[in-house]
Backbone as XML, in Angstrom:
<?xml version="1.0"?>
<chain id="A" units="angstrom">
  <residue number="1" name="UNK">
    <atom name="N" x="-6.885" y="55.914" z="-5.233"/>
    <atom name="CA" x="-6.722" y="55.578" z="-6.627"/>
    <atom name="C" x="-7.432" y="54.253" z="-6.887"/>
  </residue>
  <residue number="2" name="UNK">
    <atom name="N" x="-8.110" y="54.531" z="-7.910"/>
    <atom name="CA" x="-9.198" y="53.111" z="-8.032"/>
    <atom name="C" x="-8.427" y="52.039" z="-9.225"/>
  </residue>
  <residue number="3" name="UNK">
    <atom name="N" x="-8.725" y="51.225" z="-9.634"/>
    <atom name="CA" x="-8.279" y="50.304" z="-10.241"/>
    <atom name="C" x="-7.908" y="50.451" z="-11.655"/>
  </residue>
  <residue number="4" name="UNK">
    <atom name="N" x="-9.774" y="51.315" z="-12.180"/>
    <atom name="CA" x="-9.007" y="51.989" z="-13.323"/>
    <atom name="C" x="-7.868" y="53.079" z="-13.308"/>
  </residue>
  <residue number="5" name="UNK">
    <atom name="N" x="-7.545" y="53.646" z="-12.833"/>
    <atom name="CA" x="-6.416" y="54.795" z="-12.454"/>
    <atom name="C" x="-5.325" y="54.051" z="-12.839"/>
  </residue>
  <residue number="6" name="UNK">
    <atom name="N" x="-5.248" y="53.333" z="-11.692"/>
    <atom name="CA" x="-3.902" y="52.420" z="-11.849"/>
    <atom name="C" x="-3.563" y="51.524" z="-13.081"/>
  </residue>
  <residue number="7" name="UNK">
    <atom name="N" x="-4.719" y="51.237" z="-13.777"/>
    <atom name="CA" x="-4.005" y="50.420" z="-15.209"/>
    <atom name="C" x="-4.234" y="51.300" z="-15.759"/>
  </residue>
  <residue number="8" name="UNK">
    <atom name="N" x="-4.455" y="52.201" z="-16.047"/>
    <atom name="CA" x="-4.241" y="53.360" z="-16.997"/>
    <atom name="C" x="-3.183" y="54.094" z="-16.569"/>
  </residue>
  <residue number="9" name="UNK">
    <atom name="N" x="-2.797" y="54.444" z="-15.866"/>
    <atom name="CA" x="-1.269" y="54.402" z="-15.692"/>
    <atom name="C" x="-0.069" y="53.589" z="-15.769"/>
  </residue>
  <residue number="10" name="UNK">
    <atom name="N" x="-0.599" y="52.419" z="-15.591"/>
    <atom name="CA" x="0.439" y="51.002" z="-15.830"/>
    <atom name="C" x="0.647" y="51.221" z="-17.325"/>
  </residue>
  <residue number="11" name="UNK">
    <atom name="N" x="-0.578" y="51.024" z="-18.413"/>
    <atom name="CA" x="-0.643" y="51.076" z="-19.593"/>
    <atom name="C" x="0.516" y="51.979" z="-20.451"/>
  </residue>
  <residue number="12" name="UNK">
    <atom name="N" x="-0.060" y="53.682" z="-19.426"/>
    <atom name="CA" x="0.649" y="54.329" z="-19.808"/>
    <atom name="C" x="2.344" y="54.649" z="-19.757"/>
  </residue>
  <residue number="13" name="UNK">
    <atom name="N" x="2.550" y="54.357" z="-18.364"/>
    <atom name="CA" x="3.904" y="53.896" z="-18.330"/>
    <atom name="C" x="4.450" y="53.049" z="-19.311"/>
  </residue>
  <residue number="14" name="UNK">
    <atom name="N" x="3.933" y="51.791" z="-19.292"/>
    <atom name="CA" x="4.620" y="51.019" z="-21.015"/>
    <atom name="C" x="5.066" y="51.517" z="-22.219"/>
  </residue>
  <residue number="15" name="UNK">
    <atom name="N" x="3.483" y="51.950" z="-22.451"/>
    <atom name="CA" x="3.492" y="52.930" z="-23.676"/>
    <atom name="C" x="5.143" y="53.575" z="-23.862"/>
  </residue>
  <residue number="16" name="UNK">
    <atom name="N" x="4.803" y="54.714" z="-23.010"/>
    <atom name="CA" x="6.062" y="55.448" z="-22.785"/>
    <atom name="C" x="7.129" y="54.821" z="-23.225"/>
  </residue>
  <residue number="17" name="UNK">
    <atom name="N" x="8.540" y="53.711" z="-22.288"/>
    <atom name="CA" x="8.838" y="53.185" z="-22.476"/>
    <atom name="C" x="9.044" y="52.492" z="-23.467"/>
  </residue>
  <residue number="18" name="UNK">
    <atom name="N" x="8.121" y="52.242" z="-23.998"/>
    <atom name="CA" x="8.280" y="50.441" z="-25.094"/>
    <atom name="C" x="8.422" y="51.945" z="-26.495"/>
  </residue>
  <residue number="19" name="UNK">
    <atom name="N" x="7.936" y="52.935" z="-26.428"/>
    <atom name="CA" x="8.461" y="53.905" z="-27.427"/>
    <atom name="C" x="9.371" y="54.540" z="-27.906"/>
  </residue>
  <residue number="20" name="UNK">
    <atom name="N" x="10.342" y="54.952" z="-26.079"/>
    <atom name="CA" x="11.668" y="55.452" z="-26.320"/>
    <atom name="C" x="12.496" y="53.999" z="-26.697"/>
  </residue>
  <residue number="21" name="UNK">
    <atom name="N" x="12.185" y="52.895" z="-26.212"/>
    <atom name="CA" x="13.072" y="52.011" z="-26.701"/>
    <atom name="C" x="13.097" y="52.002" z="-28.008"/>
  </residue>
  <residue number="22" name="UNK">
    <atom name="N" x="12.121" y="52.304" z="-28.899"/>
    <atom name="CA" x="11.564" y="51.850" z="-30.196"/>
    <atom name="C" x="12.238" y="52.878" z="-30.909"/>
  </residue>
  <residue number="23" name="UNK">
    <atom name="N" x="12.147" y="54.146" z="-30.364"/>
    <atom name="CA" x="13.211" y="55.295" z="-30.571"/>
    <atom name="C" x="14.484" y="55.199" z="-30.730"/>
  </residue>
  <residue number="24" name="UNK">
    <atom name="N" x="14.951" y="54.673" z="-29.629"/>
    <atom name="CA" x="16.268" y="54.548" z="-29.438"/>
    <atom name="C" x="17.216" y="53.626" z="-30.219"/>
  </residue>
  <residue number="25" name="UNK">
    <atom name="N" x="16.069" y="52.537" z="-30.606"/>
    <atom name="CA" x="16.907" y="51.465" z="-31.832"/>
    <atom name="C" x="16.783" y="52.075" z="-32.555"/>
  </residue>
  <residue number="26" name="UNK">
    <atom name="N" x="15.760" y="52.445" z="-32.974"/>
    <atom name="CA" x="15.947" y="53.299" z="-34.251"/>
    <atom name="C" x="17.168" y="54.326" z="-34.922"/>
  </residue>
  <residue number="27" name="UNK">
    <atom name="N" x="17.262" y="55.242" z="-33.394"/>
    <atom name="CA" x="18.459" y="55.983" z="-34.081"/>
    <atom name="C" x="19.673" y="55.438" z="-33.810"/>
  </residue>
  <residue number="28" name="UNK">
    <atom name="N" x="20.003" y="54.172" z="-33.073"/>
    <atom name="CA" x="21.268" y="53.397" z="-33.103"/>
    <atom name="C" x="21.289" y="53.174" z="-34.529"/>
  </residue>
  <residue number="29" name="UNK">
    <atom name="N" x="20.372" y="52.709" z="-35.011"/>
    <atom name="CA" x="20.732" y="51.651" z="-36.230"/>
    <atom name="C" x="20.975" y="52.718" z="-36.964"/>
  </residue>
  <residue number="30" name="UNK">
    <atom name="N" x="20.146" y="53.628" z="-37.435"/>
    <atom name="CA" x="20.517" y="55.026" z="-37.943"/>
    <atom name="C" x="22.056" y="55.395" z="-37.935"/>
  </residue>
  <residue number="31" name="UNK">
    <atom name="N" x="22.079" y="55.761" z="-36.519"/>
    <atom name="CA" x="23.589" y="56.231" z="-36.767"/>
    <atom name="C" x="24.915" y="55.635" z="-37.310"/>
  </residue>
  <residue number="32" name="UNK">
    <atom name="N" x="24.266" y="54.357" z="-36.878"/>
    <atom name="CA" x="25.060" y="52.872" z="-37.387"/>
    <atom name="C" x="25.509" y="52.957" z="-38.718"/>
  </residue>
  <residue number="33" name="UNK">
    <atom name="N" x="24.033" y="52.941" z="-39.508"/>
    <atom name="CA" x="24.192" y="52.941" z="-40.834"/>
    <atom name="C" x="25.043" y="54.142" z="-41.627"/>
  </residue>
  <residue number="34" name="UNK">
    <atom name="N" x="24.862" y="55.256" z="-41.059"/>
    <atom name="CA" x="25.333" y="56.415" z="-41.177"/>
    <atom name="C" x="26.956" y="57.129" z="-41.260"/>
  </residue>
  <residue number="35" name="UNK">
    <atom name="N" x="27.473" y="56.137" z="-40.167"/>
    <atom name="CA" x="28.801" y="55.948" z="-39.892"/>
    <atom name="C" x="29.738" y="54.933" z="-40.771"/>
  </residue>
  <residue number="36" name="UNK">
    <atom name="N" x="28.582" y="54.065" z="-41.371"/>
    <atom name="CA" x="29.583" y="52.927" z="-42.037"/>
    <atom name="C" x="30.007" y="51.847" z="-41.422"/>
  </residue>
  <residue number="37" name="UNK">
    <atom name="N" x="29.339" y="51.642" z="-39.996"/>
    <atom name="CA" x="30.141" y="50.578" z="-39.178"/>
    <atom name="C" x="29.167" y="49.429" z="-39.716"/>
  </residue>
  <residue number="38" name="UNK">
    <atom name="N" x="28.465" y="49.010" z="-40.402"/>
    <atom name="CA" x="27.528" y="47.737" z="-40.668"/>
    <atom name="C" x="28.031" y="47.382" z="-42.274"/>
  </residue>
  <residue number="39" name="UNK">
    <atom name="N" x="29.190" y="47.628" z="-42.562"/>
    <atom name="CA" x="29.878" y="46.762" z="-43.534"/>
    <atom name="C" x="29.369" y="45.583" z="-43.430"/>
  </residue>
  <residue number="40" name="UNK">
    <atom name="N" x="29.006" y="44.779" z="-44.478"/>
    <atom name="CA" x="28.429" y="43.147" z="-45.098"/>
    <atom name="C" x="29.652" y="42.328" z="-44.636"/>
  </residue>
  <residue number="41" name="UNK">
    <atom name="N" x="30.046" y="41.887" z="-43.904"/>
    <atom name="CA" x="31.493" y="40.881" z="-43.496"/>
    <atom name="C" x="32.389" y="41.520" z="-42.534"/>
  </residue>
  <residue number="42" name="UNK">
    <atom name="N" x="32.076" y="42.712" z="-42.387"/>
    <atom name="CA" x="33.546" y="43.275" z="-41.445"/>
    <atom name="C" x="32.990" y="42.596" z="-39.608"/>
  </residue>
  <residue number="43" name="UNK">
    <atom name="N" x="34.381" y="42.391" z="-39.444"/>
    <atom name="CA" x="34.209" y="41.872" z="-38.072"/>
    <atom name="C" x="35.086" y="42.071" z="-37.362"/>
  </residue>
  <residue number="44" name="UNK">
    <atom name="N" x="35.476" y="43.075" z="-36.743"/>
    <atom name="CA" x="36.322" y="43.377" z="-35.663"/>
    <atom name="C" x="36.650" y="42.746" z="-34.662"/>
  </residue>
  <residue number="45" name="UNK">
    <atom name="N" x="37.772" y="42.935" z="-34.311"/>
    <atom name="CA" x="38.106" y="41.621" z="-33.360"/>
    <atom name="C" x="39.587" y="42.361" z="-32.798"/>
  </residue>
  <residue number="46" name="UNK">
    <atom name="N" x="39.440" y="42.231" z="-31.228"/>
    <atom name="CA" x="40.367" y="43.306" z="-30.285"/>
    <atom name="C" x="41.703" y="42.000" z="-30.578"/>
  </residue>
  <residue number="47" name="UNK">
    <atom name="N" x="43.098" y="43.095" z="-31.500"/>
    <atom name="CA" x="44.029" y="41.679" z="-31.766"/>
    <atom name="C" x="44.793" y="41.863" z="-30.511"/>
  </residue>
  <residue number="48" name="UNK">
    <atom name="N" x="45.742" y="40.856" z="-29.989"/>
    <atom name="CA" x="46.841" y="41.120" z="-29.283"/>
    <atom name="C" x="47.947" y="40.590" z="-30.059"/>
  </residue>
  <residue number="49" name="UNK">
    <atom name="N" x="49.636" y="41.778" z="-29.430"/>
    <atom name="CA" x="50.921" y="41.174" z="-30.581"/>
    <atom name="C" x="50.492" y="39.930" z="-30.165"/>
  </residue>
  <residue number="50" name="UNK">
    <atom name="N" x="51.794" y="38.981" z="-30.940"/>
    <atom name="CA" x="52.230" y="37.650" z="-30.992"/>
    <atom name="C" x="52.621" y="37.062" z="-29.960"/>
  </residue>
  <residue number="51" name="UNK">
    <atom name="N" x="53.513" y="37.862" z="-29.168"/>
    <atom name="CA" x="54.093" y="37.535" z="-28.252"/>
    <atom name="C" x="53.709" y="37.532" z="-26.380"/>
  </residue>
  <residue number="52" name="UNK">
    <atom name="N" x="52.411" y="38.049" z="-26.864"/>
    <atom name="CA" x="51.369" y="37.472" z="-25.681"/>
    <atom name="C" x="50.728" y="37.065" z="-25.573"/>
  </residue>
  <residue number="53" name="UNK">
    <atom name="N" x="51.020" y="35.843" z="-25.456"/>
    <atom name="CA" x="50.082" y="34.562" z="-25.405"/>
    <atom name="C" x="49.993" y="34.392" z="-24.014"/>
  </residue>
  <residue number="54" name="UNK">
    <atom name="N" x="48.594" y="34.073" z="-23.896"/>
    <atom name="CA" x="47.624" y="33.179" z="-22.265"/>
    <atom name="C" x="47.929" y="31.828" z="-22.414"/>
  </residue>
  <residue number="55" name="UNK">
    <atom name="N" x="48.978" y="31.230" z="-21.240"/>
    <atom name="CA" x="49.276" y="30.126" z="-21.598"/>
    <atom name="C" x="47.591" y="29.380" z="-21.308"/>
  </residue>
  <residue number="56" name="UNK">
    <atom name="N" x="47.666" y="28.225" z="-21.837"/>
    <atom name="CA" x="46.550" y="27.214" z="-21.567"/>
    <atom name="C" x="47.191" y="25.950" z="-20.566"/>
  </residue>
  <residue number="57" name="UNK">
    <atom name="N" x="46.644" y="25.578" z="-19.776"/>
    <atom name="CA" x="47.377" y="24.870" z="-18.512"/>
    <atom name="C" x="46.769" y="23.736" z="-19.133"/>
  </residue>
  <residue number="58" name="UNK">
    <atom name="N" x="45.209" y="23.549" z="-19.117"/>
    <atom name="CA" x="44.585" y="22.892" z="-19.220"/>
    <atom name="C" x="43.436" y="22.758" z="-19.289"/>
  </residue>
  <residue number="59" name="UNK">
    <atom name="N" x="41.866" y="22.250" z="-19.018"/>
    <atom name="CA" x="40.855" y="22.699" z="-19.289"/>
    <atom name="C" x="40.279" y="23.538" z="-18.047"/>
  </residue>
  <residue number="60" name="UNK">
    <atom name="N" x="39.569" y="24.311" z="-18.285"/>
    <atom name="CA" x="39.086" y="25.419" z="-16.689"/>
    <atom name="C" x="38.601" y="24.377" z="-15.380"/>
  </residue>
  <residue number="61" name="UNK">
    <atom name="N" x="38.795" y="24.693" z="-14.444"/>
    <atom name="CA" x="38.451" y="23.964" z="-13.461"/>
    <atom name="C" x="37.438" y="24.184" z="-13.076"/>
  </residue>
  <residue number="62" name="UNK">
    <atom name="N" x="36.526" y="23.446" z="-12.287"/>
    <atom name="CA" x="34.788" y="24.312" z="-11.702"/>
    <atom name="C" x="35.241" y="25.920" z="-11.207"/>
  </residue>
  <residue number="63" name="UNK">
    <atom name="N" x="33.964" y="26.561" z="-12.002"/>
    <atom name="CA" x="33.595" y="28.085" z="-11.782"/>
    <atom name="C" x="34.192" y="28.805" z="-12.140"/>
  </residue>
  <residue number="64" name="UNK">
    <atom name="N" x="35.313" y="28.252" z="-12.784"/>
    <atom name="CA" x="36.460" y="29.454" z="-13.556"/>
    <atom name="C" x="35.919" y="29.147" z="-14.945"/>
  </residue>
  <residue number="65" name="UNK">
    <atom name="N" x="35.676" y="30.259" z="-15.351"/>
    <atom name="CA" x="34.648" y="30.930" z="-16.413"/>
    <atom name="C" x="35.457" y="31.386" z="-17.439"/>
  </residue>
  <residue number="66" name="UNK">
    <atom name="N" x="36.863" y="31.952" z="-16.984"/>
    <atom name="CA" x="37.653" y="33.093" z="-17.920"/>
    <atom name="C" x="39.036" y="32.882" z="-17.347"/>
  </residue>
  <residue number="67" name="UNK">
    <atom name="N" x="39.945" y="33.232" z="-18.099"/>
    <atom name="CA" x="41.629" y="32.679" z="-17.533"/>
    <atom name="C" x="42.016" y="34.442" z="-18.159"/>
  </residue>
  <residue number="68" name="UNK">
    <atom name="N" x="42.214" y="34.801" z="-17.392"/>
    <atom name="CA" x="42.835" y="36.003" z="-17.367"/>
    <atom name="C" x="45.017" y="35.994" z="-17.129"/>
  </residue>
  <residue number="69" name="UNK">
    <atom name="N" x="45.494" y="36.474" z="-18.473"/>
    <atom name="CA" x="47.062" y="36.066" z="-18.241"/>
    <atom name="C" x="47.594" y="37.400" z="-17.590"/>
  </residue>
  <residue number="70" name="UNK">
    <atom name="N" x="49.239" y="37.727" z="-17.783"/>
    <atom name="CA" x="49.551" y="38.600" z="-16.750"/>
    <atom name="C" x="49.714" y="39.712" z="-17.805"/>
  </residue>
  <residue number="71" name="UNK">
    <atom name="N" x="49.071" y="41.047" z="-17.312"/>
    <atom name="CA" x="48.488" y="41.859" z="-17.656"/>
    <atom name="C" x="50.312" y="43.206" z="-18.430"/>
  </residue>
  <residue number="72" name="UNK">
    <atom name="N" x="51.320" y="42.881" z="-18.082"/>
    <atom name="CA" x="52.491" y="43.225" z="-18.512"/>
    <atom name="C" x="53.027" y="42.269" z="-19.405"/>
  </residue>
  <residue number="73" name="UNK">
    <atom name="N" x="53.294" y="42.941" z="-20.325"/>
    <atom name="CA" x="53.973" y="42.142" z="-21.320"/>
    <atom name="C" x="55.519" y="42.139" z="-21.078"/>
  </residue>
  <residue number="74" name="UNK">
    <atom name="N" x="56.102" y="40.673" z="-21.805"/>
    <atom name="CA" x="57.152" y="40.097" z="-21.944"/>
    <atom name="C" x="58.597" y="41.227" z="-22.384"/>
  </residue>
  <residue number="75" name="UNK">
    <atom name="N" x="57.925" y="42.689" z="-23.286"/>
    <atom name="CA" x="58.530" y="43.242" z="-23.489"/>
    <atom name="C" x="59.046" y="44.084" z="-22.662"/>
  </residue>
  <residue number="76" name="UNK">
    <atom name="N" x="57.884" y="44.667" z="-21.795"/>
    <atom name="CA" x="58.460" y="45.456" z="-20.831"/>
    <atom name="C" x="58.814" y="45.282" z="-19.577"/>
  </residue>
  <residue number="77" name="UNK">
    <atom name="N" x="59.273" y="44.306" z="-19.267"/>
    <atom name="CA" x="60.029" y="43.618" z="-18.438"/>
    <atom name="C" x="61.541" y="43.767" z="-18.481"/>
  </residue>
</chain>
């Protein structure tokens, strides 16, 4: 395989690619729009009750990234 071969296949590989991506947003946003989920202000947000709260100790210590609390609630205990 000579040199041209190979970037004409490189090329073409991209091509490919950089199209289905171009595709693929496309019909996200599509379906997006379609469904109603791109309301002007709506913002979803995963709630938890009241009564489970992650205590805060204090500020994270090195490499702790995320404070994960205890995964059973107060109720069902």
């Amino acid at each position: 395989m000579n040199n041209k071969q190979k970037g004409l296949a490189a090329v073409s590989i991209f091509l490919v690619l950089f199209s289905g991506g171009w595709y693929a947003n496309e019909f996200n946003n599509r379906t997006i729009h379609e469904k109603g989920l791109d309301r002007p202000g709506s913002v979803d947000v995963q709630q938890l009750d009241h009564n489970h709260i992650v205590p805060t100790t204090g500020p994270f210590q090195p490499r702790e990234y995320i404070r994960i609390g205890n995964r059973i609630s107060k109720q069902a205990e």
